[in-house]
Each structure stands twice: as C-alpha cells, then as structure tokens.
N, C-alpha and C positions, 0 to 999 in steps of 0.2 A: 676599235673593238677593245674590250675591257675584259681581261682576264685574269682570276686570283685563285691561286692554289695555295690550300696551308694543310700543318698536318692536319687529316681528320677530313678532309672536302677531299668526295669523291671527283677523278677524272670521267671520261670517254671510256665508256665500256666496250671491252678489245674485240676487235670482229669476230671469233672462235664461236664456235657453236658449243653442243652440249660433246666433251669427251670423257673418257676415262680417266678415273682420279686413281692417287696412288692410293692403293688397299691396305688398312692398319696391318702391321706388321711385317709388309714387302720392302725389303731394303731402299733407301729415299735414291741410290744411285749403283750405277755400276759403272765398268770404264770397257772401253771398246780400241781396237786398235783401225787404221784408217781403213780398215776393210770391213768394218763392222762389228769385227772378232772378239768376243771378253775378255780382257788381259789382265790377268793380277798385279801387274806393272801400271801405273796410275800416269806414266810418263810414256809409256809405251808409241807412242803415237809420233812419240817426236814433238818440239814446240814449233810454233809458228813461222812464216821465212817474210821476208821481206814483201812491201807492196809500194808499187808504184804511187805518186802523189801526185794530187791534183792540185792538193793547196794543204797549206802547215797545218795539219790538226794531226794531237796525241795520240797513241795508240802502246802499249808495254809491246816490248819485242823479248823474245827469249831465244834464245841458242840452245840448240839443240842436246838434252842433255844424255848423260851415258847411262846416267845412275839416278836413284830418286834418293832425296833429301836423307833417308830414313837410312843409305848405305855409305852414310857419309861419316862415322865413327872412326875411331881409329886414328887420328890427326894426330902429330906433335906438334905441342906448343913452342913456336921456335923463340929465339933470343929477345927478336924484335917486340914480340908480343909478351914478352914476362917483363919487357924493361914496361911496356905501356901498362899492365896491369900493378907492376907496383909503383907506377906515379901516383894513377889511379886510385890506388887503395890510400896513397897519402895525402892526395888529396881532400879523399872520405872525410880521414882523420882530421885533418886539419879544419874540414868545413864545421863535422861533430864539436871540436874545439873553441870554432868563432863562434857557433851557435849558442854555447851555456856560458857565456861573457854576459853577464849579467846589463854592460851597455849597449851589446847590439841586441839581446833581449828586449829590450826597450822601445828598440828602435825597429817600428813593425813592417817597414818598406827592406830594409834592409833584409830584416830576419826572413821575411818571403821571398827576397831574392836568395839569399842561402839555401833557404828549404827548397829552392827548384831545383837549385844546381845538385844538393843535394838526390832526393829525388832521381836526376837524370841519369845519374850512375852506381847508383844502390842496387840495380842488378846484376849491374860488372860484377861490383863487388863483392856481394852474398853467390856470385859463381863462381867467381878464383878463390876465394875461400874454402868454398865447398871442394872445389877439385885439388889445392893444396892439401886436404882433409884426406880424402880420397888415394893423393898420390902417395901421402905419410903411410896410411894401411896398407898400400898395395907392397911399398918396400918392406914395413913388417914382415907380408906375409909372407914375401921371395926370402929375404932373409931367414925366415922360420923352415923355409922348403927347402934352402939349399945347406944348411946344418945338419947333422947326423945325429938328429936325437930323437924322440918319441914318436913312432911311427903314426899312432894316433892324434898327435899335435901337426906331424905333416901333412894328415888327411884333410884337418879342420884348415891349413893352411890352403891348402888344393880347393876346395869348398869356397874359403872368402874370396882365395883370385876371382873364381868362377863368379863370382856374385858382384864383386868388384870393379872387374874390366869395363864389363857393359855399360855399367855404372858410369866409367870414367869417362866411357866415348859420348854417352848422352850430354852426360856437364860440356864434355868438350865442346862438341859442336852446338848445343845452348851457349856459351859463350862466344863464340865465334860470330853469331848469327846477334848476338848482343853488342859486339864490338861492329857490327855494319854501319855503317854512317845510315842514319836516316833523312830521310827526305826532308829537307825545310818545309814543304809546303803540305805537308800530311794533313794538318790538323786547320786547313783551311775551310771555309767555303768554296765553294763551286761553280763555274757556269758550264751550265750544259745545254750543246747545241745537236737536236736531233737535224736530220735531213734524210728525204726522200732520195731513195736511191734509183736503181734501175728498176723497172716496172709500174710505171705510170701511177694510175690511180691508187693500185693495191697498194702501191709503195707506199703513196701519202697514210691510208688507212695502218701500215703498222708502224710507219712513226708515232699516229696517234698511239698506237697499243705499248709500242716502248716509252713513249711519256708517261702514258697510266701506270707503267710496271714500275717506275724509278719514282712517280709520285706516291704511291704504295710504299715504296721498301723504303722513302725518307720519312712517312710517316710512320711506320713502325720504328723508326729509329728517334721519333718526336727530330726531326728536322725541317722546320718551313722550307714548303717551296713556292717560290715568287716568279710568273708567269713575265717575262720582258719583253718579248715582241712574238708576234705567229704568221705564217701564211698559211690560209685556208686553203682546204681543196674543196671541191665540187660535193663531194660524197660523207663532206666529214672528217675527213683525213686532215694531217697537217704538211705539207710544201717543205715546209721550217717550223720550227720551234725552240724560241733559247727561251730557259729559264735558268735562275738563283736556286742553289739548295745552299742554306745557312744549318753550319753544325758544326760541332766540334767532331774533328775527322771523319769531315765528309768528305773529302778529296782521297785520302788514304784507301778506302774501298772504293771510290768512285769512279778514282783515275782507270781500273784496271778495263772499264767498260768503253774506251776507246776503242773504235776499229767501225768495220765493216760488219752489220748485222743481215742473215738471211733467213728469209721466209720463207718455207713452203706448204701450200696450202691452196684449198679451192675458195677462190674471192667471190666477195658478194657480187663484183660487177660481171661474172662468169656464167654465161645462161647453161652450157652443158657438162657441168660441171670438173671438167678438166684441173689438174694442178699447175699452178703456176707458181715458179721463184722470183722473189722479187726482193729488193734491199732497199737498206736503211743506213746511212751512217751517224754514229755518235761520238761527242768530241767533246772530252773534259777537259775545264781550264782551272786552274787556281785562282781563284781572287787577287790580284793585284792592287797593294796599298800605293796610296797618290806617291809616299816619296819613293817605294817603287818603280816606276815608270812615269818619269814626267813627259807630261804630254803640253808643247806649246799651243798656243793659241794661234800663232801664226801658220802652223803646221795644219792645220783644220778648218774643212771646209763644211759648216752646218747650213743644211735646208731645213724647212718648215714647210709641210703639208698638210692637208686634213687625212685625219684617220678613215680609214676604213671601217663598215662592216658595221654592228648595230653598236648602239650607244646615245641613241637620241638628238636634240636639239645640237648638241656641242660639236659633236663630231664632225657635223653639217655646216655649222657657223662659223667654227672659230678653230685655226688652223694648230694643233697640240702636237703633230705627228715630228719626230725628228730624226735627221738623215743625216749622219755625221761622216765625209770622207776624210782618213788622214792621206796627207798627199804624199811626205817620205815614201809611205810603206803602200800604197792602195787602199789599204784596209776599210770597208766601208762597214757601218752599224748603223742600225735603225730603231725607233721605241716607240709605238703609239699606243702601250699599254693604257697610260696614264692618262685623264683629261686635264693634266697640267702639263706645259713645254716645257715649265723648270724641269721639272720629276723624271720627265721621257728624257727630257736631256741629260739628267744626273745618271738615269741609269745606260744610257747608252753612252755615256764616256767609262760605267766601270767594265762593260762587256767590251769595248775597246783598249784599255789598258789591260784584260786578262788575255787577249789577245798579242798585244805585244810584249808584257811578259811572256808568254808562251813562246814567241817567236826569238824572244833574245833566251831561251832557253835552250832551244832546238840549237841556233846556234853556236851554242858554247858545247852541250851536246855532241853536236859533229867535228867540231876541236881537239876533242878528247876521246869519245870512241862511237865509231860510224856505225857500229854495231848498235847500236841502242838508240839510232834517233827515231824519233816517233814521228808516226807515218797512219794514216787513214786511207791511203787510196784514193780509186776513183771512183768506189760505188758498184765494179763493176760484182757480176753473181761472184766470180773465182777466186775473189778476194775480201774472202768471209773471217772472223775470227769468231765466228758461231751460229749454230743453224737451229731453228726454232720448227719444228716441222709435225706438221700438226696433223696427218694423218697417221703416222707411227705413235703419235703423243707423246716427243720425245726431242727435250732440248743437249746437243752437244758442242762442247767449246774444242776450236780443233787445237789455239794452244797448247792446250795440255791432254786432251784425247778422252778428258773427261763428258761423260753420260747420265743423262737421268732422266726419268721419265714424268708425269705429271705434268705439264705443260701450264694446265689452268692456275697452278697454283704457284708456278711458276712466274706466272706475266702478272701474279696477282700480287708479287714483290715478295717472293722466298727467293730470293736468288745469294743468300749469303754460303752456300756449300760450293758453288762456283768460283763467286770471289774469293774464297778461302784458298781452293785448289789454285787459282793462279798467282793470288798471292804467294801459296809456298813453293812454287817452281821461281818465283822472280828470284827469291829470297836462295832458294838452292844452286842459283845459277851465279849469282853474286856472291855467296860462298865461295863455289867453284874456281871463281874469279879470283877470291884473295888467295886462293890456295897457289895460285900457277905461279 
C-alpha cells in the first residue's frame, strides 16, 4: 500500500457529523475544574498523575502545581544566578568583539558560528539589563521615599515603586523562564505513531481522525508529512499509523501530544445510536541522527515480504515490504510504504533509531528524576490525557483542566491554544523546580 501525505493533500475525513461551530465573538475557550466547574484558575484542575506502561512511548508529566505561572513574581535573584548572568553578559561582549575583527568578518563559517552563539543568549542578556535598569530606579525611588524632603517628590516616589515592582517581577521570572535549559531535540523532526486503543473498530476510526487533525495542523505550519507504514481496519480506520513530520520545531509543539487520547461519541458502526468511549494512543519521537544511535548490523534481524493492500502489479510480484527486529532490545519496525526495499528499508531503520534514542532517553530520565519519565499507558479509557467528546462539542485536556469548545474546528488542526496551555504549565512547573 502506498501512502503520501504533504502539506496541502487532504487526509480521511473524521467520522463527526454536522456539530456546532464556535459563534464569532464567543470566547475560543474556558477552563473547567474536574467537576466540570468554571474556574478562573487555568491550573485549577490539578496536572495529570502518572500511568501505567505497556511499552516506552513519551508522554509530558506535570506535578501538581499550587499556583499558575502568572503568581509567580516576586523572586530574588540569588548569588548563583547574578554570578551566571555576568559570565553571560561577558560573554555577549566578547563574542560583539570577535564579531567586528575584520579577519573573522571574512571568515563566513566562523562568523555564523558566532552569530548563533550569539543569538542563543541575547535574551538573557537584553533581560539582566533590563532588570538591572529597573533594580537602579527602584533604589532611586526608596531612597527618594525614605529622605525628608518634598512631600510631592515622595508622592511621585510612591507612584514609580507602584509602577516599578510589577515591572520587576515580570522581567524576573522572563528571565528565569530564559535561563531554563532547553530541550536539545526541540527543533527536530518527528515520528509519530498513532494506535488504536480500547474500543475496537471505533478506536481504529479515530486514530484515523487524530492523523487528519496533526496532518492539518503541520500543514498550516507548511511542515511535510511523510506516511511510513499503516494498518488498515475493516471500516477505514487506521490499527497503526507511523508517519514523519519534517519542520523546524516540530518536535517542540508536538511532543506535548503524547499520551492517551479519548473519544466519546456515537460510531458509525452503532445501529441504536448509543455513546460509546473509545481511545487512541499517540507517541512522539525525535528524529535520531545515525551518529546518534549506532545501530549494528549484527544486532538486526530484516525480513522481506510483499506488501499489502492496492498498489498493482508490484506489490503482488516483487517482494518491497520490510520487517526489521533489533534483537538487544525487541524492538520490531516495519515499511511497505515504498515500492522500493531500499527506501522501506532506509525509512524503517530511522523510525527504529527514534525509537532507541527515545529509549536511551527514558533511561537517563529515570536516573535523574522518576518524576518526569514519560509514559503512554495502556490505552486503557482512565488513562486519558484528553477527551474529545463530541456530543457536548467539547474538547478538554485533563493536564491542565483546560476547555474549549468547537470540536470540528478543532480535529481540523486548531489545536495550537492547547499546546500553548501545556506548554506553559511544563515551563511553570520547571520553574518551580529551579526555585526549590
């Protein structure tokens, strides 16, 4: 079977019938606590708790947080952090300094390597600045408050603190949140493997609709997506499906859609029309470079079968399919996209090396802290990290206890106010983390 997804090529249109859209001018979301409640608290809900595994696929975990991002002001900058911000800043300097050296001007490999490094931490920078700026007025203005002079110059004093402080705690924790170490693998490409969860047929049917939604939202972000291997269902629906998303940070937004997805909703295969829940799991990996993960030859066991499924004379003649176990690890990958055995073979060694990078991740992960390894489950309903529920017309992520409604327009690849929200709970929880 031969399948090719890029931006712009429509997928499988998602089993949902005709629902209600969100009406111009109705707020695009609200937030609900586990009871269903409105909560002005965006955190309210608590984040998500651990789930049992079936097998090593990613998933973001969060710890439970007290406070949202937004009460997190107020910080002092302690020792350790003013000594890294003035490396930092002489670093800056130093690099502005190799940069207008009229020989490494010349020299265009070099000067691009400067300009990255550069680059990387020019927002440190323009923030310890700023907030040294900031800390200079704030002492003016105490100073000015606690003298005995012009009662009108201590008003104006009273006034800037007022305007000041706020001020200070924003830069602060924007710097704080800039000092996080980021992820090496942000800015990778992706493989993403849907699977069929609990609920049979239905199941297979909304993995197809979760491939549609993420074929969608990469192409409005103009990122190919390259179709690796499928299993069909009966109905339409997909068993499996790995594919490629090529992009610069497509992994950074993409990772966070690991986990357990739930359905509820009346299936097409349903004659009286009853609702049934039914899941999906989805598992984002990083692309893995060869010197990455060396994979021997001797370690590996490839078959060669014929492909499956329509595709003509070839698929029937001439045997392209390939089935690669590594024996260390079990790990088993299959490709009969391709009607070349090279090709299926090239691409089912790099979806097996994102797999064992992924695995040497988890890892070093649970080394360091067991709180944060990532975990998919088993597919079962209870072990959701989002329910798509299509009679209320109303998808919500229980990580973060975030809500919104529109559904269609939702699986139609708007999903970046979700991402967003979980992203900034990772990021407030990892704060949290450097603070303690």
């Amino acid at each position: 079977m031969r399948h090719a997804v890029a931006a712009g090529v429509q997928g499988p249109e998602p089993s949902f019938g005709r629902l209600r859209t969100q009406p111009r001018g109705e707020p695009a979301c609200r937030q609900a606590d586990a009871r269903g409640v409105p909560s002005q608290n965006p955190y309210s809900n608590g984040i998500g708790r651990s789930l049992p595994r079936s097998d090593r696929l990613p998933q973001p975990r969060f710890a439970r947080m007290k406070q949202g991002p937004q009460q997190l002001g107020g910080l002092i900058v302690g020792n350790a952090m003013q000594d890294k911000l003035r490396t930092l800043e002489e670093r800056f300097e130093g690099l502005e300094r190799e940069m207008a050296r009229p020989e490494v001007a010349a020299d265009y490999l070099r000067l691009q390597a400067l300009a990255r490094e550069r680059a990387s931490i020019a927002a440190v920078v323009s923030l310890s600045r700023a907030l040294r700026k900031v800390d200079e007025q704030l002492a003016d203005a105490r100073n000015l408050l606690a003298g005995e002079g012009d009662a009108d110059l201590a008003a104006l004093a009273r006034e800037e603190l007022a305007a000041l402080e706020p001020e200070r705690d924003r830069l602060e924790r924007d710097l704080r949140l800039a000092l996080l170490p980021a992820d090496p693998h942000d800015e990778r490409d992706v493989i993403v493997e849907i699977r069929a969860g609990t609920g049979g047929e239905e199941a297979s049917l909304f993995a197809a609709d979760l491939f549609r939604m993420y074929a969608r939202y990469a192409e409005a972000k103009r990122w190919p997506v390259e179709v690796l291997s499928t299993s069909d269902s009966e109905k339409g629906g997909f068993k499996e499906i790995v594919c490629a998303v090529h992009g610069r940070g497509a992994y950074s937004r993409l990772k966070y859609e690991s986990g357990v997805h739930r359905v509820q909703r009346v299936p097409v295969t349903e004659a009286q029309g009853r609702i049934h829940t039914s899941t999906a799991t989805v598992a984002v990996l990083p692309e893995a470079d060869e010197v990455e993960v060396e994979v021997d030859e001797k370690d590996l066991r490839t078959e060669i079968f014929h492909s499956g499924g329509a595709g003509g004379q070839n698929v029937n003649k001439v045997a392209t399919a390939v089935r690669i176990t590594h024996l260390p690890t079990g790990i088993v990958v299959q490709c009969q996209d391709e009607r070349s055995q090279l090709k299926n073979r090239v691409k089912a060694l790099g979806v097996l090396r994102a797999r064992l990078l992924q695995r040497k991740r988890e890892e070093q992960e649970a080394q360091t802290a067991e709180s944060r390894r990532s975990q998919v489950g088993s597919g079962e309903r209870a072990e959701k990290i989002r329910t798509y529920n299509y009679p209320q017309d109303r998808v919500t992520d229980h990580r973060v206890g975030y809500t919104r409604h529109g559904l269609p327009a939702f699986l139609d690849g708007d999903i970046d106010a979700v991402v967003d929200a979980v992203a900034t709970a990772d990021q407030a929880e990892r704060l949290e983390a450097s603070l303690a």
